[in-house]
C-alpha positions as CSV (number, residue, x, y, z in Angstrom):
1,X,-31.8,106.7,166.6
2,X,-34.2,105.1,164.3
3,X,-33.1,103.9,160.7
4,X,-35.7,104.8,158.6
5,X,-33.9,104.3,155.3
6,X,-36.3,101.1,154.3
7,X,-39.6,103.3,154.9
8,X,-38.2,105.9,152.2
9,X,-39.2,104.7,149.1
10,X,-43.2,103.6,149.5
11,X,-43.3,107.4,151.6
12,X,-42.3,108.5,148.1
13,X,-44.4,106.6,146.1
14,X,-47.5,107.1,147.8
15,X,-46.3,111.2,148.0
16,X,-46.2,111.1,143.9
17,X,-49.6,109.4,143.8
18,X,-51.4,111.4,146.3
19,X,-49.9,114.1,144.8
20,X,-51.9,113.3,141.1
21,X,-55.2,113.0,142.6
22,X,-55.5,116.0,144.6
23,X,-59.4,116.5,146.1
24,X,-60.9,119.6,147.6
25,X,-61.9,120.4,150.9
26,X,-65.1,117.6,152.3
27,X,-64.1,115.6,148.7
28,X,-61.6,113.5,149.7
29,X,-63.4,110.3,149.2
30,X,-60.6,109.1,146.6
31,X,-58.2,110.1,149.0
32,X,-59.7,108.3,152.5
33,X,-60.0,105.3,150.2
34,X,-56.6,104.8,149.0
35,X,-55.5,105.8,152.8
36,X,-57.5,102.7,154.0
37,X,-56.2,100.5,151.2
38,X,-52.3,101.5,151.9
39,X,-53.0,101.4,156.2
40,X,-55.0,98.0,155.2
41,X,-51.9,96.5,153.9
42,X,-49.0,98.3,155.8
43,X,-50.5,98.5,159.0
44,X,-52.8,95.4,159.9
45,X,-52.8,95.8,163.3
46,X,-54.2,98.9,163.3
47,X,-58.6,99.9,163.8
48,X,-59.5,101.5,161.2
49,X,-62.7,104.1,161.3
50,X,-64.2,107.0,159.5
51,X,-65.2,109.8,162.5
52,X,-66.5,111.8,159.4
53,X,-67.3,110.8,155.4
54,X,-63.8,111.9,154.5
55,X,-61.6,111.4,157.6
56,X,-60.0,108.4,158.6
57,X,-58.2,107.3,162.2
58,X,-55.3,104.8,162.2
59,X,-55.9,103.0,165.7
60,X,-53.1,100.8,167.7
61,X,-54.3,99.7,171.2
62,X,-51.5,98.1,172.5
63,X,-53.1,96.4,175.1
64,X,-50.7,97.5,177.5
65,X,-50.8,100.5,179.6
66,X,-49.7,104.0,178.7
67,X,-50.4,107.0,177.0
68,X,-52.9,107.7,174.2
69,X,-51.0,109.9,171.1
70,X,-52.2,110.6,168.2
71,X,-49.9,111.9,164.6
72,X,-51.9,114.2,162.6
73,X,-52.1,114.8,159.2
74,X,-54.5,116.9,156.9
75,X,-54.7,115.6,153.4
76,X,-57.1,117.8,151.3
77,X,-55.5,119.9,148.2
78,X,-56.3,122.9,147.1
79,X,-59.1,124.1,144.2
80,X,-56.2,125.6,141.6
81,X,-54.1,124.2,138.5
82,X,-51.0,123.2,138.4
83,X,-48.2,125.1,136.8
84,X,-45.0,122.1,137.1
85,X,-44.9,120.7,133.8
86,X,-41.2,119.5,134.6
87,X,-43.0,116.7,137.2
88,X,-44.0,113.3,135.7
89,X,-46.7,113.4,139.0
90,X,-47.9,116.4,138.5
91,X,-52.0,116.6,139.2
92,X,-54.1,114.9,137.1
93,X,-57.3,115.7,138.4
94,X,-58.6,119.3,136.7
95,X,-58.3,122.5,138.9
96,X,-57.0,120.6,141.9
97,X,-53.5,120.4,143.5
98,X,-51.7,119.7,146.5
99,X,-50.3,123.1,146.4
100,X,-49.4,123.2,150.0
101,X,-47.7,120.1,151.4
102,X,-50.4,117.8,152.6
103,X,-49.6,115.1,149.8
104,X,-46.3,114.8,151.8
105,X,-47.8,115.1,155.2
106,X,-50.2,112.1,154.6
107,X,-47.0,110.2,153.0
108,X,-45.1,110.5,156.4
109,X,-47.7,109.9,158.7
110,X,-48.4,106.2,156.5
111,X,-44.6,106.0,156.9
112,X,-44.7,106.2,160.5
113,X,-47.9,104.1,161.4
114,X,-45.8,101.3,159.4
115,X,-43.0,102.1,161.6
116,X,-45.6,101.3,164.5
117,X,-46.5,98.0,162.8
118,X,-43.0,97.4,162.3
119,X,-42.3,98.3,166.5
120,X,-45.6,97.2,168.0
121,X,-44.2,94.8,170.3
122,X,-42.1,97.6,172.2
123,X,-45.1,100.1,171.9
124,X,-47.3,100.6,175.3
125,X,-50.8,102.3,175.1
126,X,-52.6,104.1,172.4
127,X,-51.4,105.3,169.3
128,X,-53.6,107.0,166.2
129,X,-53.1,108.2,162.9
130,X,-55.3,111.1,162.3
131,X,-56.1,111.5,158.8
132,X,-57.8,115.3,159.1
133,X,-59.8,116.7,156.3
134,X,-60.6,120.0,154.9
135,X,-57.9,122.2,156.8
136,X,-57.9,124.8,154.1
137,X,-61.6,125.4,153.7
138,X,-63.2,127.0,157.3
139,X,-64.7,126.4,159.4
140,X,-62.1,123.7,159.0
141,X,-62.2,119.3,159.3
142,X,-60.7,119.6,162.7
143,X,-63.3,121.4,164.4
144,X,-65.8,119.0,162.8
145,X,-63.9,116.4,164.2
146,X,-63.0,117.3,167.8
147,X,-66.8,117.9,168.1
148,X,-67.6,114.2,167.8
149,X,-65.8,113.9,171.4
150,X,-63.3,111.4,170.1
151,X,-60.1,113.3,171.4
152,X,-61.2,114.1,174.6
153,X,-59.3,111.5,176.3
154,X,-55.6,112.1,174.0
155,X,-52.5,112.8,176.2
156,X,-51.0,114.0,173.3
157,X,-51.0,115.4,169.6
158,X,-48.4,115.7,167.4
159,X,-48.5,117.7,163.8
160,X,-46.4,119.4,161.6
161,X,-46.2,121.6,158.1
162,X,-43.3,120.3,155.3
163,X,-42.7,124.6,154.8
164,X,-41.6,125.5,151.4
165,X,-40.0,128.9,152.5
166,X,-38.0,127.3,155.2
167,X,-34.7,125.7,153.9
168,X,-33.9,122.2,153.8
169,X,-32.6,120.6,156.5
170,X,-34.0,123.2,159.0
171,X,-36.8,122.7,161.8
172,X,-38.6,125.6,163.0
173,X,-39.9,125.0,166.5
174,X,-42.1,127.6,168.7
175,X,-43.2,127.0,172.2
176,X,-46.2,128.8,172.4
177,X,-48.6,130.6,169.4
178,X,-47.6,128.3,166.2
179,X,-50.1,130.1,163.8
180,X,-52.8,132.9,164.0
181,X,-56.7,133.5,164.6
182,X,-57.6,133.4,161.5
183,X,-61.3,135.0,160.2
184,X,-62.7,136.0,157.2
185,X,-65.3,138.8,156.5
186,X,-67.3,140.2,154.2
187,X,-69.3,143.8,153.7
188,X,-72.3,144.0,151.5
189,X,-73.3,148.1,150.7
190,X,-76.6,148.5,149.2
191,X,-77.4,152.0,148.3
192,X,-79.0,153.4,145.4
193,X,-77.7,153.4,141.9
194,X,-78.1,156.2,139.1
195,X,-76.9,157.5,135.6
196,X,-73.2,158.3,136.2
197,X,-74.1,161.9,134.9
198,X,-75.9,162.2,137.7
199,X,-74.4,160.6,141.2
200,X,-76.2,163.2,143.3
201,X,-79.0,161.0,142.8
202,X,-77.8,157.9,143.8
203,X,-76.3,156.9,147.4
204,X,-73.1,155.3,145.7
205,X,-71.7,152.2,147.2
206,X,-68.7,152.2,145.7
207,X,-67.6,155.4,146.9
208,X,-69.0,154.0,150.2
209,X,-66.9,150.6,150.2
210,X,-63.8,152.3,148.3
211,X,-63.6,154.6,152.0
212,X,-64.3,151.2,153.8
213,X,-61.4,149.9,152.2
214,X,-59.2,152.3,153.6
215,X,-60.5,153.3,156.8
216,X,-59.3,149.3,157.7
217,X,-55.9,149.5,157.0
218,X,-55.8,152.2,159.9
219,X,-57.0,149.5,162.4
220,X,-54.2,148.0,163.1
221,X,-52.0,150.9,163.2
222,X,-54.4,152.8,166.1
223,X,-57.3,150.5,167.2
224,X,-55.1,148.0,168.8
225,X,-51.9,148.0,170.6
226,X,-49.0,148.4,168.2
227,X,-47.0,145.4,170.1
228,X,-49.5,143.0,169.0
229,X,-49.9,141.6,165.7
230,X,-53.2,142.4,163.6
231,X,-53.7,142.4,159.9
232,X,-56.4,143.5,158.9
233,X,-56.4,142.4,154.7
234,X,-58.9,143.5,151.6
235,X,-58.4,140.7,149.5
236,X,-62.0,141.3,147.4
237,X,-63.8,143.8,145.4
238,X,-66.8,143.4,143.3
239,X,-69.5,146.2,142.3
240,X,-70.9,147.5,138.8
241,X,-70.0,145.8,135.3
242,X,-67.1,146.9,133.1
243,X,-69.8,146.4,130.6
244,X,-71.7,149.0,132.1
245,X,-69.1,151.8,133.0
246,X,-71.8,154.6,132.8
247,X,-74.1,152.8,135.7
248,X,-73.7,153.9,139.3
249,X,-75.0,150.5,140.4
250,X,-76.8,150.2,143.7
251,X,-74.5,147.3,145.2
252,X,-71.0,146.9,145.9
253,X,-68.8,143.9,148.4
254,X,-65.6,144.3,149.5
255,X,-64.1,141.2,151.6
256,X,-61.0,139.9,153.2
257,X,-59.0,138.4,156.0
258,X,-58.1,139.3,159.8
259,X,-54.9,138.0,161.5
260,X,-54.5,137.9,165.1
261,X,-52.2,136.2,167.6
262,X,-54.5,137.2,170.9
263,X,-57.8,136.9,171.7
264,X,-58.8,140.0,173.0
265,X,-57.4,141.4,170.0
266,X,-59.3,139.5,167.6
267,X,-62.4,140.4,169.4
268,X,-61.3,144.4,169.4
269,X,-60.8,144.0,165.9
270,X,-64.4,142.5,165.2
271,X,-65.8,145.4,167.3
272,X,-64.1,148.6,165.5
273,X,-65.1,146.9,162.0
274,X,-69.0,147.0,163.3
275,X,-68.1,150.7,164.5
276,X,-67.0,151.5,161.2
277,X,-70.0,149.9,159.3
278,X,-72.5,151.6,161.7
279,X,-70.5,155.0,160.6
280,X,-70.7,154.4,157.6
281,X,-74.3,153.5,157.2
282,X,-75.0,157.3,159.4
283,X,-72.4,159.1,156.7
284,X,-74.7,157.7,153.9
285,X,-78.6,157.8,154.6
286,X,-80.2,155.2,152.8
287,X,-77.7,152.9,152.7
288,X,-77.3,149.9,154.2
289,X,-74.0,147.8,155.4
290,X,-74.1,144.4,155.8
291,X,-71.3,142.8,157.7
292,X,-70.4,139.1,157.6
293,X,-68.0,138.1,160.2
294,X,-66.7,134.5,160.0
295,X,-64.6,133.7,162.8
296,X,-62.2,131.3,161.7
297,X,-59.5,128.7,163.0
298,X,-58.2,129.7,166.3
299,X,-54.2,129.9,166.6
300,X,-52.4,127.2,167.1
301,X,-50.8,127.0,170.9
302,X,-47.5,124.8,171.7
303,X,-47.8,123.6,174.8
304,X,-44.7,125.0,176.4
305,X,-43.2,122.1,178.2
306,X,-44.0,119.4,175.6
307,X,-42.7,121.7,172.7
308,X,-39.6,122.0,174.9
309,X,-38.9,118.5,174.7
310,X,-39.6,117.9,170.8
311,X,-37.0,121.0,170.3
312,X,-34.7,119.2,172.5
313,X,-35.2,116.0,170.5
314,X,-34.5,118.0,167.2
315,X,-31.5,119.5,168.6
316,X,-30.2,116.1,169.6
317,X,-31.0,114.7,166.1
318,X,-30.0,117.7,164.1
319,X,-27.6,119.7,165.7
320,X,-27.5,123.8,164.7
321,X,-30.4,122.9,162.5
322,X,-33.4,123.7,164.6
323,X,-34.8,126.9,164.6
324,X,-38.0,129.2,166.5
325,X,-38.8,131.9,164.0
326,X,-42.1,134.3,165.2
327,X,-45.3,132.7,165.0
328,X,-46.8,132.7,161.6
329,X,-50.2,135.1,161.0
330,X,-51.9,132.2,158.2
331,X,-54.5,130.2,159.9
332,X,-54.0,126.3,160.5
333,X,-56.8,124.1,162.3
334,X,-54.8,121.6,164.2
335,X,-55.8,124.7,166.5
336,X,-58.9,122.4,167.3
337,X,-56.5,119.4,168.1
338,X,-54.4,121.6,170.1
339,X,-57.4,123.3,172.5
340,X,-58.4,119.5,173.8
341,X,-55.3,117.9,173.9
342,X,-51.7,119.0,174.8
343,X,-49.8,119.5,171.4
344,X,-47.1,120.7,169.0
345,X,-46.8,121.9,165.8
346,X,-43.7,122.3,164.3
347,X,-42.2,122.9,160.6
348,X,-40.2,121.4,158.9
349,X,-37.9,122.8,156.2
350,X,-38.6,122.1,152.4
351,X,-37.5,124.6,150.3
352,X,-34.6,124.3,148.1
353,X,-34.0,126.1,144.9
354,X,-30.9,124.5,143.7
355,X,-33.9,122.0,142.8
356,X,-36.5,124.3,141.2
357,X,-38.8,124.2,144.4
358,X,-38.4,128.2,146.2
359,X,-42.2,128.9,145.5
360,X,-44.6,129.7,148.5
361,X,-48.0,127.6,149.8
362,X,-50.7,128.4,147.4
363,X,-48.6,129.0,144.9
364,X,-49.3,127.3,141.4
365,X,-45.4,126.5,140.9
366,X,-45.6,125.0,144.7
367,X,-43.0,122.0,145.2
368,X,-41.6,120.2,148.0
369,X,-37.5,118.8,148.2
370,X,-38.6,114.8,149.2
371,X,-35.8,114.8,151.2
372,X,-37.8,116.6,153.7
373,X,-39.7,113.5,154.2
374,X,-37.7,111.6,155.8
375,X,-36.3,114.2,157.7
376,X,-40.5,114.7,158.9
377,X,-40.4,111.5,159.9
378,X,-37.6,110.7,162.3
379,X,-39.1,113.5,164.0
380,X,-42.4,112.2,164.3
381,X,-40.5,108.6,165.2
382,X,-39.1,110.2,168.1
383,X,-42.0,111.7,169.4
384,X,-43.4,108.1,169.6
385,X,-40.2,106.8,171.3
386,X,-40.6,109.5,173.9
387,X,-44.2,109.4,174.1
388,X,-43.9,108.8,177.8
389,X,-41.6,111.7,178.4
390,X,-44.0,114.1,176.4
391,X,-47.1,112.9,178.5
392,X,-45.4,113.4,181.9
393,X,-43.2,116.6,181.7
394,X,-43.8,117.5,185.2
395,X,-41.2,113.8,185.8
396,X,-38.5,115.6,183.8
């Protein structure tokens, strides 16, 4: 078992100062930059390159044969304040934070390409640091990434999420769907508007959008099979002016989020939605409904016998504290990563109230327990060590 007791503190340090300069989604030029400047000094040996502006790849070609793996790591924050006056690193750049982990993530993933500078001379093949962009903002860095044909050839990819509503100490591994589809969508009524004396002169489209509205909650409950999961989500609502409360006006949006775990589903989902707009647009003659259907990331999928082994690894490491809770329905785009390359995605426990940090991703009083760090990185240390064993599973 590896001692990673000496990597601890710089993983913290360069956690706290990530953590201050948080930078949105295809803005992480400050970020990339000090990445560089910490891998240029920690991790000599490894080829450094930008496959994007804002993404970076930690390269180690052994020279010796064996398998190519790569670590990943997002490392974008998100566009909100702040709201943990009671940390002397809290963000310091305006409407920005790492409200969801990824100041943490980057820290391990340094941690362990020092730990591969430290260990080169028993590593064999390839092994990368992947420094992925914009994961919360679709359609999402990794897509934009695996399209430049750079992963192609990977045996393996590793990733993982420090998860503030799991306790620390605890490992959640899944074999199988990790995360959901995950689309956004958006429906535009334009009808007529009118003095609110008179509505029967106007095609209303907020009495139009309002029905919308509900008719959606009931896809899930008898469009698609009840065993599978769909959430179907208004999360958006914008017509008229509070200004103007005796206006009818002629426009009204409604938007929001669908959450799938299978395919087909997803796709039956995106068909009733059209159904209902077409209906909609025959209920109300003169109006028109727009819908604007982003498909999102795909889910995340854990290749079976791969994840089998990382769990087994855990288990070894951390006995009685790994667990496999259902697959989450939020979106996460190491789904890219994982649809070229055999991978795993696991999470890693964070959450710990005792210490003031119980609030969920996205959430302005969002904190991580540091000890989690570590924790993230023996894991992600033993997934190198058995780099040959989670390339060749068929061997086992």
């Amino acid at each position: 078992m590896s001692d990673t007791s000496a990597y601890v503190d710089d993983m913290i340090a360069w956690r706290r100062h990530l953590h201050m300069y948080p930078e949105a989604s295809f803005d992480e030029h400050e970020t990339v930059k000090y990445l560089r400047e910490v891998l240029t000094e920690r991790a000599p040996s490894a080829e450094l390159s930008n496959p994007t502006p804002t993404s970076l790849l930690a390269v180690f070609d052994t020279g010796r044969p064996g398998p190519k793996v790569g670590l990943r790591t997002d490392i974008d924050g998100l566009i909100m304040s702040e709201d943990r006056p009671d940390l002397d690193f809290a963000s310091k750049n305006e409407n920005r934070m790492h409200g969801c982990g990824h100041d943490g993530h980057m820290a391990v993933i340094l941690s362990a390409m020092a730990w591969v500078e430290d260990n080169l001379d028993d590593m064999t093949g390839t092994i990368v640091g992947i420094f992925q962009h914009a994961e919360e903002t679709p359609p999402g860095g990794a897509k934009e990434m695996v399209t430049t044909g750079l992963f192609d050839d990977y045996d393996y990819i590793y990733g993982f999420h420090l998860w503030s509503t799991l306790p620390i100490g605890q490992i959640d591994i899944k074999e199988g769907a990790a995360s959901a589809n995950s689309d956004l969508w958006e429906m535009t009524f334009t009808g007529k508007g009118a003095h609110a004396s008179t509505p029967e002169d106007s095609v209303s489209p907020t009495v139009a959008a309002a029905n919308m509205t509900l008719q959606l909650m009931s896809i899930a409950s008898v469009r698609v099979n009840g065993l599978e999961p769909a959430v179907v989500t208004t999360t958006f609502m914008e017509a008229g002016s509070a200004g103007a409360l005796n206006v009818i006006p002629p426009v009204a949006k409604i938007g929001g989020v669908v959450r799938t775990h299978n395919d087909d589903v997803q796709a039956k989902v995106q068909e009733v939605m059209a159904d209902l707009v077409a209906a909609a647009e025959r209920a109300n003659p003169g109006m028109s409904v727009e819908l604007d259907y982003l498909v999102g990331y795909p889910m995340v999928w854990n290749d079976p016998e791969r994840t089998a082994i990382v769990r087994e690894l855990a288990q070894e490491r951390y006995p009685g504290k790994v667990v496999s809770e259902p697959a989450m329905l939020g979106g996460e785009d190491f789904a890219e990563f994982s649809r070229v390359a055999p991978a795993t995605y696991v999470f890693v426990g964070a959450g710990n109230p005792d210490k003031g940090f119980d609030a969920g991703h996205h959430n302005p009083r969002f904190g991580l327990d540091e000890d989690s760090l570590e924790i993230a990185l023996q894991l992600a240390i033993e997934v190198l060590k058995n780099r040959d064993r989670l390339t060749n599973p068929e061997s086992e």
